[in-house]
C-alpha positions in Angstrom: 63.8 69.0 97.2 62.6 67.8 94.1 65.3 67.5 91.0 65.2 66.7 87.7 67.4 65.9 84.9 67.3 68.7 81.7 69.6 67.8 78.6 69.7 68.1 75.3 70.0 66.5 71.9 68.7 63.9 69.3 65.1 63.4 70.4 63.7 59.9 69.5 60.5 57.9 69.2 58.3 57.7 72.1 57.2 54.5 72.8 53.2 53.9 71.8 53.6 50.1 71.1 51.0 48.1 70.9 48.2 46.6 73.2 49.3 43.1 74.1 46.8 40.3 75.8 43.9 42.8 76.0 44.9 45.0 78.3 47.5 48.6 77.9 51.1 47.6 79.0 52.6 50.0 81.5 54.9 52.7 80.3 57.7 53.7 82.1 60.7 55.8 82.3 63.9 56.5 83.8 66.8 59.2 84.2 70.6 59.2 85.5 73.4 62.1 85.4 76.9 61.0 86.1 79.9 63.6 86.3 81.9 63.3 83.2 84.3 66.6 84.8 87.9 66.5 84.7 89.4 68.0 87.4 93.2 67.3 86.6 94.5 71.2 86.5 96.1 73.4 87.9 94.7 77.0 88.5 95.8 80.1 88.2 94.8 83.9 88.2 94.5 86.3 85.7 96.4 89.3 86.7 96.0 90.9 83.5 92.5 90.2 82.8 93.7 88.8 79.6 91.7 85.7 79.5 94.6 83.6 79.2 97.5 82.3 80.6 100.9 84.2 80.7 103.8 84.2 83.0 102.6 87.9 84.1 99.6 85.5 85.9 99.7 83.7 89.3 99.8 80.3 88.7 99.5 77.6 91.4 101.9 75.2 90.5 100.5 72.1 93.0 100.5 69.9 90.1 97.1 68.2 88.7 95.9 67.8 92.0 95.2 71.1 92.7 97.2 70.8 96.2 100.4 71.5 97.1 102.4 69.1 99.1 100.9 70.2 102.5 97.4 70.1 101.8 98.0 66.6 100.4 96.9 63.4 102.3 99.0 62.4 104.7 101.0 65.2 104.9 101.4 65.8 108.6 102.0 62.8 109.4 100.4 60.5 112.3 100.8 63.6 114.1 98.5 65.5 112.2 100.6 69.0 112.3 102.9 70.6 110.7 106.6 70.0 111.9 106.3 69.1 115.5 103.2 68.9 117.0 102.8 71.5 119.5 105.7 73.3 118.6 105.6 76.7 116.7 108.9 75.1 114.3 109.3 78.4 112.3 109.1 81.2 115.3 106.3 83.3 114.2 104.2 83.1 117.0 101.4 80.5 115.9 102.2 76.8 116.6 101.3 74.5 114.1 100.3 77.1 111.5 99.9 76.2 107.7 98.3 78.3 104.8 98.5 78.6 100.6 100.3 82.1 99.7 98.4 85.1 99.6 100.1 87.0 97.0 101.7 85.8 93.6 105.6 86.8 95.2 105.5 84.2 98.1 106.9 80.7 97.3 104.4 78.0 97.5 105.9 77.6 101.8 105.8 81.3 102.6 102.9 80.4 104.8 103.5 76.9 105.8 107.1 76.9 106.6 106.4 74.4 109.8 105.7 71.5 107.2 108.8 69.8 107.5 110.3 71.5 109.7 112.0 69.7 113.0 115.3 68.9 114.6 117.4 65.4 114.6 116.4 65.9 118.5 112.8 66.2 117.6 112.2 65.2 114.4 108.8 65.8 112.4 106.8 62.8 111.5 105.6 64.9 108.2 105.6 63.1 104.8 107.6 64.5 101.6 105.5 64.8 98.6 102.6 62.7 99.5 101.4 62.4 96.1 104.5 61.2 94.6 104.1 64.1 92.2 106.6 66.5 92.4 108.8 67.3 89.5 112.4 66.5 89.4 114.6 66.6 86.6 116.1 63.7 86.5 114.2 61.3 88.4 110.5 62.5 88.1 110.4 64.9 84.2 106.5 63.6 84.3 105.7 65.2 87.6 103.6 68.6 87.7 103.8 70.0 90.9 106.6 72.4 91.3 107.4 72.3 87.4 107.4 76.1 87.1 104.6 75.4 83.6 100.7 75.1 83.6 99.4 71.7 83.7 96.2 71.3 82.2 94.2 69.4 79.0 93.4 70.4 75.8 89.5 71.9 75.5 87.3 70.9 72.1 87.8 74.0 70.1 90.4 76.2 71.3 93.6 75.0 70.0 96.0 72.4 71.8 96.3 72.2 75.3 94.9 76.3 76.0 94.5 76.5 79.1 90.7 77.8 79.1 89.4 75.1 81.5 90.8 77.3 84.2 88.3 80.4 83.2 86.1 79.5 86.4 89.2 79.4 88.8 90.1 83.1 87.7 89.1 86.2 89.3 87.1 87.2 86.1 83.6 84.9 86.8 84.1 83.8 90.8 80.3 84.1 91.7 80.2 80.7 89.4 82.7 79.3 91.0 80.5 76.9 93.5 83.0 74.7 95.4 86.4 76.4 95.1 87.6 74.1 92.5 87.4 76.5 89.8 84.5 74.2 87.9 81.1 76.7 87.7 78.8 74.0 86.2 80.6 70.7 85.5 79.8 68.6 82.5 77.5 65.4 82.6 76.7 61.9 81.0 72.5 62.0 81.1 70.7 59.3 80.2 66.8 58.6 79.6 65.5 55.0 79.7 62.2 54.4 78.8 60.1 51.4 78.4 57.0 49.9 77.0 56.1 45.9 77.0 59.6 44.4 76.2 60.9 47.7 74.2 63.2 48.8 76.5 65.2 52.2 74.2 68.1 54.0 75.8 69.5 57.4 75.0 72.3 58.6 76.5 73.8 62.1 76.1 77.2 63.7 76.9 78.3 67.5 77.0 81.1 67.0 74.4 81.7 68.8 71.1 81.7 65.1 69.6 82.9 61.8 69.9 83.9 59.2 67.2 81.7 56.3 67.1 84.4 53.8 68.3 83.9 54.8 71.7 80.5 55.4 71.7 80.5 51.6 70.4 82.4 50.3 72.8 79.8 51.1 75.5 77.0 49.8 73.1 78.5 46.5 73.1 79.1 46.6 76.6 75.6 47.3 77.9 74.2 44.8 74.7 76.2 41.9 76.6 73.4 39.9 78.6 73.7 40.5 82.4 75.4 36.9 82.9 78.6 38.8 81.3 78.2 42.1 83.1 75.9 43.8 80.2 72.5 44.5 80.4 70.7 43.1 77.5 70.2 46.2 76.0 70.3 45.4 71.6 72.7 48.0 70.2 70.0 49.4 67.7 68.2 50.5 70.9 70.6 52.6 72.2 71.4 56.2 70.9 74.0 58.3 71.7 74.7 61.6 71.3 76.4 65.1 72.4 75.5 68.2 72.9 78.3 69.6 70.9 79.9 71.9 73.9 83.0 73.9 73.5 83.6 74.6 77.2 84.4 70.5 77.5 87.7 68.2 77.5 88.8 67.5 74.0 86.8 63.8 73.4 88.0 63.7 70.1 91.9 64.6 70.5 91.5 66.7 67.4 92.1 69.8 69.7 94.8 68.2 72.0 97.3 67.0 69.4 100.1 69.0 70.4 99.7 67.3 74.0 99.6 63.8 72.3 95.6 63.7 70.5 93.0 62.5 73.2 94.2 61.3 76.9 93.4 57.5 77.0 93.2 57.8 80.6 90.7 60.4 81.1 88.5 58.2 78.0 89.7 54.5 79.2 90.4 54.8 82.6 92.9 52.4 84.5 91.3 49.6 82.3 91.0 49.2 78.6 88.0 47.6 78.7 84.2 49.2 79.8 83.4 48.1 83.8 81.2 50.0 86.5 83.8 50.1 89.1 86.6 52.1 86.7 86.6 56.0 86.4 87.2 56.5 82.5 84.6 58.0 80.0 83.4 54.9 78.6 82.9 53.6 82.0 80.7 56.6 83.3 78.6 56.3 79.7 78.0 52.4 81.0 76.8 53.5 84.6 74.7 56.4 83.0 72.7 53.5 81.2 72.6 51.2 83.8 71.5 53.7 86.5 68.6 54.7 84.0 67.5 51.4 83.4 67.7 50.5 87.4 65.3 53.4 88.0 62.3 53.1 85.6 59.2 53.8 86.6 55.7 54.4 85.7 55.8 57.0 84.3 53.7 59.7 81.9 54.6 62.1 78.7 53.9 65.5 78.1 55.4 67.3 75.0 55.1 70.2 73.0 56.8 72.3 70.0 56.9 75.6 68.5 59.6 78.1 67.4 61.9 80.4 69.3 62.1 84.0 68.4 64.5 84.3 65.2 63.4 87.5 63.5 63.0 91.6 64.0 60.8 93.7 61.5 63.3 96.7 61.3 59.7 98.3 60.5 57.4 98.0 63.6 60.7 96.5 65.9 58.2 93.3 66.3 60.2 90.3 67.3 58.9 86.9 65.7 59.4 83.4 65.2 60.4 81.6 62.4 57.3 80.4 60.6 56.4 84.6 60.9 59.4 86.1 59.4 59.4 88.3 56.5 62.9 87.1 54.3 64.8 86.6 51.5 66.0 83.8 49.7 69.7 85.7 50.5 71.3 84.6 53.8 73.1 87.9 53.1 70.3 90.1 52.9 68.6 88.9 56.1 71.2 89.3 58.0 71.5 92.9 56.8 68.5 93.8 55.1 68.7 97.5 55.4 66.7 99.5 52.8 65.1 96.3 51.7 61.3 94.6 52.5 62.5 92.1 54.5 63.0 91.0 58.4 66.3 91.0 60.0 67.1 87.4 61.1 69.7 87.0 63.7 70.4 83.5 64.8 71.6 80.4 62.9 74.1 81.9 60.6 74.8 78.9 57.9 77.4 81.2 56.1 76.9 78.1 53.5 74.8 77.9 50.2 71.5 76.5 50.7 70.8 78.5 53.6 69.3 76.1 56.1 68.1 76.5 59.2 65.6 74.7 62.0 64.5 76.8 64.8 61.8 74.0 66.0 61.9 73.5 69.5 60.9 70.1 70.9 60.3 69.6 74.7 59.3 66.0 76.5 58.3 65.9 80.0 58.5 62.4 81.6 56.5 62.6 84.7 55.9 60.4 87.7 52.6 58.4 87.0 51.4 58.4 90.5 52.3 62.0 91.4 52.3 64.2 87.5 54.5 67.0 90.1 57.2 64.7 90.3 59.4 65.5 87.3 61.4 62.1 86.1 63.3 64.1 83.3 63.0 67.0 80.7 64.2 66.7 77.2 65.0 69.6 75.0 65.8 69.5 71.6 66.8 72.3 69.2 69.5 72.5 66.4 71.7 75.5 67.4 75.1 75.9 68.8 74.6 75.8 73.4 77.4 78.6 73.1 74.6 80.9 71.8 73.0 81.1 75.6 75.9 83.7 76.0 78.6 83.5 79.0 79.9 85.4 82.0 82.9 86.1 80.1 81.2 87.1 77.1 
């Protein structure tokens, strides 16, 4: 099956350079998506179809890892079973049973109560928290599992550390809900390369409400570094980066997260503070985005096209038009509400600030395979609008 990659955001200059040594240079292009997801929290059930987390909710309490100590690796041992294999340890008839709880009133072992189980005759070869993440007290206060609280991150827009990441994992939006790991859609790093002579022009673009330019600038002058110093040549003025401004995403800039300690350094840095292909932070996945691009250019060819979405409803004839059509006033007020008056109602891109300003252009790119035009390479769509306006499952 054929795939493409789709984003959108800050649409540049496409490369019509000029004819060198009598003869058209080749133009090429190239796309990558890398997984920019977090998936460090726990999940938990909304029993009162509040859309947020109380104690009236069942919460799995396995800790970031989203497994409890039995469904971690290693858990059973060499063995491979719970308790003894072989042996039904806790008497209810199954041997070498093990399941999650089915119902928020069973502890965490109602179902797996062979884990651990054994006798100094025949001991079980199981392992104690695997993970090393339980929560103790004394010995362990940073652990998760078992803490009795929700463990999750901060979200870009929704107040410190609320625990909205977790909306997929409820029972309010489950035919989204792919894989089980309470993620419907994921979020990505997608990057277009394309090429023309020896103009090589990158842009890359992540599905974050923002991100301050020292990180974005980190990765510039990573991938600017000639390849002899693990870079890839690229001049920093040929590189743009940009985001898609999405609520439903980690909080890059730790504006939203400040009650949890401002932006996780891990999640952006990874294990290493510097920017390398073979770590797991942000800034490394924005590096492999680019290079990934780059290593698959192409021949490729351009279609594009504009024009304006819908924005506008003559309350007389109920006609639905685009921008460049509409019938309005100088008053952001009135066209919202123009009852009684001449004018069209408009309903998208409220400023709520004097001028009134507003861009409804649509701008679509097609990068195409040269040798087969049905092989899409990527699609770029540009418009100025909030992506929360496409509306959600939960409203």
């Amino acid at each position: 099956m054929k795939r493409q990659i789709v984003w959108t955001g800050i649409t540049f200059l496409l490369l019509s350079g000029p004819v060198r040594g009598g003869a058209a240079e080749t133009f090429m292009a190239g796309a990558s998506r890398v997984d920019l997801t977090r998936y460090d929290f726990e999940v938990w059930i909304d029993l009162d179809g509040d859309n947020k987390y109380t104690p009236k909710d069942w919460l799995f309490d396995t800790g970031t890892d989203q497994r409890y100590d039995y469904e971690e690796p290693g858990a059973f041992g060499p063995d491979g079973a719970p308790g003894v294999a072989g042996v039904d340890d806790d008497g209810n008839g199954i041997v070498d049973d093990c399941a999650r709880p089915t119902s928020p009133e069973q502890s965490p072992r109602a179902n797996c109560r062979e884990y651990l189980a054994g006798s100094w005759r025949n001991p079980s070869d199981d392992v104690k928290d695997p993970a090393g993440d339980n929560y103790h007290p004394i010995f362990r206060r940073d652990g998760t599992e078992g803490n009795g609280r929700y463990d999750g991150f901060g979200l870009a827009g929704f107040g410190p550390n609320f625990p909205l990441c977790c909306y997929r994992a409820t029972n309010l939006v489950p035919d989204n809900d792919y894989n089980g790991d309470g993620i419907g859609d994921g979020i990505w790093a997608r990057a277009l390369a394309v090429k023309k002579g020896d103009l090589l022009l990158v842009h890359l673009v992540m599905d974050y409400a923002g991100m301050f330019h020292n990180y974005m600038n980190e990765v510039k002058r990573k991938v600017a570094l000639p390849p002899a110093e693990g870079g890839l040549g690229i001049p920093e003025d040929a590189i743009i980066i940009s985001t898609t401004h999405n609520h439903n995403s980690p909080d890059a800039y730790g504006l939203w997260d400040m009650g949890d300690g401002g932006i996780d350094p891990e999640y952006i840095y990874g294990k290493f503070r510097e920017v390398r292909p073979d770590d797991t932070g942000v800034e490394d996945r924005m590096f492999v985005a680019i290079e990934q691009a780059v290593a698959n250019l192409r021949p490729a060819l351009v279609r594009s096209n504009q024009g304006y979405h819908p924005s506008c409803l003559d309350q007389h004839t109920f006609e639905i038009k685009a921008d460049p059509d509409c019938h309005l006033s100088p008053s952001e007020r009135i066209n919202f509400n123009p009852a009684g008056t001449e004018f069209d109602q408009f309903f998208n891109q409220n400023d709520l600030r004097d001028p009134w300003v507003r861009n409804t252009l649509v701008t679509v790119l097609q990068f195409v395979d040269a040798a087969d035009p049905t092989e899409t390479i990527a699609t770029v769509v540009n418009y100025s609008n909030h992506p929360e306006v496409l509306g959600s499952a939960v409203g």
